[in-house]
C-alpha positions in Angstrom: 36.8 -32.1 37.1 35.0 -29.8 39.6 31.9 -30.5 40.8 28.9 -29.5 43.3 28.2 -32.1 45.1 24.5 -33.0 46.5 23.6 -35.2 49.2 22.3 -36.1 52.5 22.4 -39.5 54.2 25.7 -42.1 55.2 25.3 -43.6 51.9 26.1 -40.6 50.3 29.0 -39.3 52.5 30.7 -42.6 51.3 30.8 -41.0 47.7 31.9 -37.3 48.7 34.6 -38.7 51.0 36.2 -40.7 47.8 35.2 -38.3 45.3 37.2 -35.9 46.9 40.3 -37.5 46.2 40.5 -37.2 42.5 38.1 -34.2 41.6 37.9 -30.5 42.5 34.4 -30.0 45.4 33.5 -26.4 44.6 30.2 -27.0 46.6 28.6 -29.6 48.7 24.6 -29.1 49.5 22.6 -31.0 52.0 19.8 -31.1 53.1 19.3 -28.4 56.3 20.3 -29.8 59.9 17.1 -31.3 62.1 15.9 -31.8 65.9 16.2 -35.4 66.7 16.2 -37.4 69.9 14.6 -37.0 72.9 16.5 -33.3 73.3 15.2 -32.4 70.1 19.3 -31.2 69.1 20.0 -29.9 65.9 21.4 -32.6 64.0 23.5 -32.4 60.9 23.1 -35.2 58.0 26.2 -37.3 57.5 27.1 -35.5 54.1 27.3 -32.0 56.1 29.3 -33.6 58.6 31.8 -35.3 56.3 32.3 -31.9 54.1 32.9 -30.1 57.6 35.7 -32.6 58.4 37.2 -32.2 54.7 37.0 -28.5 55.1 34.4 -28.1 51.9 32.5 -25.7 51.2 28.8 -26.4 52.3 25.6 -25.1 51.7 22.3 -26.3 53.2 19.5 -24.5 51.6 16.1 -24.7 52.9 14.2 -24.4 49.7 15.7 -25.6 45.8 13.3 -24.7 44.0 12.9 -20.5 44.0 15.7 -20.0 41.7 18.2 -18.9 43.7 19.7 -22.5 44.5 19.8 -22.8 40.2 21.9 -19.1 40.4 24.1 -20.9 43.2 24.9 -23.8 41.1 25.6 -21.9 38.1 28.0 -19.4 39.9 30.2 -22.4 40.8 31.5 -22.7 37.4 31.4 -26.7 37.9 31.8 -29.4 35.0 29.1 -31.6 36.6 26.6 -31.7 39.6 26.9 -34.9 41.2 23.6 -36.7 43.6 23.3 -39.2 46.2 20.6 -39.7 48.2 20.5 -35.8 48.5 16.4 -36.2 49.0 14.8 -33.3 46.9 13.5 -33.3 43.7 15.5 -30.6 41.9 14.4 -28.1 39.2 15.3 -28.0 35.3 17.4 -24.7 36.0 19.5 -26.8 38.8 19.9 -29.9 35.9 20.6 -27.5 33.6 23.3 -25.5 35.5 26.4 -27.9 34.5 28.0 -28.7 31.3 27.6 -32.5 31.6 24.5 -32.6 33.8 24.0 -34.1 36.8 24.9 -37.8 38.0 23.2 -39.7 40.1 24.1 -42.4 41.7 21.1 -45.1 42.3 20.7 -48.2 44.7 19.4 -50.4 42.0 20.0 -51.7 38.7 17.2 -49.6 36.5 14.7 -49.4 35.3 14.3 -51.8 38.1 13.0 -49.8 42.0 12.8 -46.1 40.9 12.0 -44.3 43.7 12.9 -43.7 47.2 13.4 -47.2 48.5 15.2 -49.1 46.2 17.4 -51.0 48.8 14.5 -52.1 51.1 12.4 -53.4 48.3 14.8 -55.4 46.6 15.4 -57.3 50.0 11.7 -57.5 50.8 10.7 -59.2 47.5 13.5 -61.3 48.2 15.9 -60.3 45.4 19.3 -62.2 45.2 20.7 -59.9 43.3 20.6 -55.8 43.1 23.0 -53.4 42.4 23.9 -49.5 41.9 23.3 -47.6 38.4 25.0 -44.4 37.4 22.6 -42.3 35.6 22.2 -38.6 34.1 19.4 -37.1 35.7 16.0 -36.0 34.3 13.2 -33.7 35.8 11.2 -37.2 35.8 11.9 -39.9 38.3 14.7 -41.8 37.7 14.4 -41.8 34.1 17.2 -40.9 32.7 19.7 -42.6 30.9 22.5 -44.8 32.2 26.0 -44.5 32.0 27.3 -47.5 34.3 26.2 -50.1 36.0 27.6 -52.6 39.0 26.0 -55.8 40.5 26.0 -57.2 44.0 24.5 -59.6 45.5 21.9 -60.2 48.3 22.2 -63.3 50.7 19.9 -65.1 52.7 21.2 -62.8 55.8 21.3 -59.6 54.1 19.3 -56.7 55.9 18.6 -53.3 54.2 21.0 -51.8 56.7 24.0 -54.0 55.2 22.8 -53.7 52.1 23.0 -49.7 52.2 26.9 -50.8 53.5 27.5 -52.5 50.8 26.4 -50.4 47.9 27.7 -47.2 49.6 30.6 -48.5 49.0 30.2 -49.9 45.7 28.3 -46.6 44.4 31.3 -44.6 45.1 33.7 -46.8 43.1 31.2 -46.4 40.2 31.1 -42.7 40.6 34.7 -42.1 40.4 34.8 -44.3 37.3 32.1 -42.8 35.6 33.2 -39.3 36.1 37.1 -40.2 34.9 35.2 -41.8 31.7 33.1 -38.3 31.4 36.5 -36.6 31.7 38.2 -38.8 29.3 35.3 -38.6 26.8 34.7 -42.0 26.7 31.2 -41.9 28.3 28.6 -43.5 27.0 24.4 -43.2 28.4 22.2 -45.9 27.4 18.7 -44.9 27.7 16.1 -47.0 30.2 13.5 -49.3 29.1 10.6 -47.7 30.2 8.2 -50.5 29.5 10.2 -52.3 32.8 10.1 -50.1 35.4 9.4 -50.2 38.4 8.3 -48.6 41.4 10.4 -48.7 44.9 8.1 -46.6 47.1 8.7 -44.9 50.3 8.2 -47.5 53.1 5.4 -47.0 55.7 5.5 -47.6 59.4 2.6 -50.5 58.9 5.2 -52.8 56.8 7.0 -53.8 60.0 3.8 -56.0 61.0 4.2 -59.6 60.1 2.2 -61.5 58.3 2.5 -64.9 59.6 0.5 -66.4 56.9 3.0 -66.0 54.4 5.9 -68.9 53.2 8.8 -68.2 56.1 11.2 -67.3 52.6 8.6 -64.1 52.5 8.5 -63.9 56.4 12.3 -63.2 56.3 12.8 -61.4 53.2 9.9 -58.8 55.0 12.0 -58.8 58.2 14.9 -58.3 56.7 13.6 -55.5 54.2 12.2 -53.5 57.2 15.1 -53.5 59.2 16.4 -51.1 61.0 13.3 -49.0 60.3 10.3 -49.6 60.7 11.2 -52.9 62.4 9.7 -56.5 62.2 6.9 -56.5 65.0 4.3 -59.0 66.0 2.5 -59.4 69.1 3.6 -61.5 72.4 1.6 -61.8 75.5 -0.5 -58.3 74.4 2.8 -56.5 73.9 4.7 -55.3 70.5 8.4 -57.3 70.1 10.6 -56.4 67.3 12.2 -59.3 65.9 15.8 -58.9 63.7 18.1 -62.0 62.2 15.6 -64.3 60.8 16.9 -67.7 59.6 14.6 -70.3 57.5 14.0 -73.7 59.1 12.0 -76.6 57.9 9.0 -77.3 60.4 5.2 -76.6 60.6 2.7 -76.1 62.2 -0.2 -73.1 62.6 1.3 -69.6 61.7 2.4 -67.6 64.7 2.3 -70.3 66.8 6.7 -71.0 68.7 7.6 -74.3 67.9 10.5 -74.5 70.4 11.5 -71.9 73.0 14.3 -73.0 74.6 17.7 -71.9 73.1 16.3 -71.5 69.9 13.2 -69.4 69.3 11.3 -70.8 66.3 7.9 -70.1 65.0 5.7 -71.6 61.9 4.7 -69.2 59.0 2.1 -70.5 56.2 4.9 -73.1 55.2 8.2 -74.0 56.9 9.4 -71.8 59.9 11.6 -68.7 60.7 14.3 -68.6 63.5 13.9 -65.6 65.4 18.2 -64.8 66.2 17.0 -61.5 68.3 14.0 -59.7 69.5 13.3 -56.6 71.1 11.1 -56.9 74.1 9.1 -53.1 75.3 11.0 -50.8 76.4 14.3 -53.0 76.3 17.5 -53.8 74.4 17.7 -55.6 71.5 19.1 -59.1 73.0 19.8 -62.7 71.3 17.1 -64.9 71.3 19.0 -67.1 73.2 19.2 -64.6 76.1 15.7 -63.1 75.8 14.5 -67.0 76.1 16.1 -67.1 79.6 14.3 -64.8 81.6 10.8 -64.7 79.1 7.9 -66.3 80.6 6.8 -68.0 77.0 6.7 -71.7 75.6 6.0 -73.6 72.9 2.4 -73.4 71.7 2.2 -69.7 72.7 1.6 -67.8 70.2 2.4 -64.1 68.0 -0.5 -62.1 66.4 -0.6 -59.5 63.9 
């Protein structure tokens, strides 16, 4: 089949890289290159990079909406428009533009976590299981129907940053099926249950702060959610820590407070207790517990704030 291919993030370039390999890429869009870092350097997203290596055609327009991106699609004479993570809300003329649609591959089994963070908030509420859904896009938000669907699961250690790893990879083994079954003309699109949707919104910087109060099984499944961005933080001493690899242990005592600080740094939550496995002290590396603990001037009884 041909395609144009849309996209931005790593998660994405997973899908173009194995996409590649069995369909014709007329086009691949991303979103347009940004200053980041301390230099403020042009940097390109992971999908522009990965077509640049494959040698694909690439476009990265700065608007989709004004009509010409809709003309673009339509002169590429593709069978489908495929979208991952591409990060713009695109136009009826642009959905309209291919044969069969577009695709879209989603990080979670819908109607459950439309939206922009589907991965984080299936690990924050503490989710064991979550998945990837293959859908035909609509101009409304994630609404359309589904062709395919794949689970996988969420353990106790699981971070949103593995959990992007994970269903990269599984995405792109769903796309690939789904568009040989559109080829074949054995795809089928089930439409969503409305009445259960819901909502995976954007997350905001002031999610990172931990709530001690909560059951350490919450505690975690926050810390977990958050990470790498915006980052578990809590108070220590008057200074903001970041705190990664949290592990559930029975103990108790008043939230905040470290129940042991020597190789192990422990702390009680509203009920039970989370091992902290690494922390990030200001302006230093993120360091194992363990490590941190030799050179920190802190003890049991001390205690973390909001």
């Amino acid at each position: 089949m041909r395609i144009v291919f849309m996209g931005s993030p790593e998660f994405a370039a997973k899908s173009l890289v194995e996409v590649q390999k069995h369909h014709e890429v007329a086009l691949v869009v991303s979103q347009p290159s940004r200053p980041k870092g301390r230099g403020k350097k042009l940097q390109m997203p992971a999908v522009a990079i990965a077509a640049t290596e494959l040698g694909l055609p690439l476009v990265q327009p700065k608007k989709v909406r004004d009509g010409s991106f809709a003309k673009l699609c339509v002169e590429q004479n593709a069978d489908v428009g495929v979208v991952v993570a591409y990060g713009r809300i695109l136009p009826l003329g642009v959905l309209e533009a291919f044969p069969h649609g577009c695709l879209n591959v989603h990080a979670s089994l819908l109607p459950k976590y439309r939206g922009a963070a589907p991965i984080q908030r299936a690990v924050m509420n503490g989710d064991d299981v979550t998945g990837v859904s293959i859908m035909r896009l609509e101009e409304g938000l994630d609404t359309g129907p589904v062709m395919l669907q794949k689970t996988c699961g969420i353990s106790p250690i699981d971070t949103s940053s593995t959990m992007f790893n994970k269903l990269a990879e599984i995405g792109a083994d769903a796309l690939v099926e789904s568009l040989r079954k559109l080829e074949e003309g054995t795809a089928e699109f089930i439409a969503q249950d409305h009445d259960q949707a819901t909502l995976a919104s954007m997350l905001e910087k002031s999610e990172g702060q931990v709530d001690w109060n909560l059951p350490a099984t919450e505690v975690s499944a926050r810390m977990r959610g958050v990470d790498p961005w915006p980052g578990a933080q809590a108070n220590l001493a008057g200074s903001a820590h970041k705190l990664f690899a949290p592990l559930v242990v029975e103990s108790s005592g008043s939230p905040g407070t470290i129940m042991q600080a020597d190789e192990r740094l422990i702390v009680a939550c509203g009920s039970d207790a989370i091992e902290i496995r690494e922390i990030q002290a200001p302006g230093r590396k993120r360091v194992a517990a363990s490590d941190y603990l030799r050179g920190a001037k802190i003890s049991v009884g001390d205690r973390f704030g909001d």
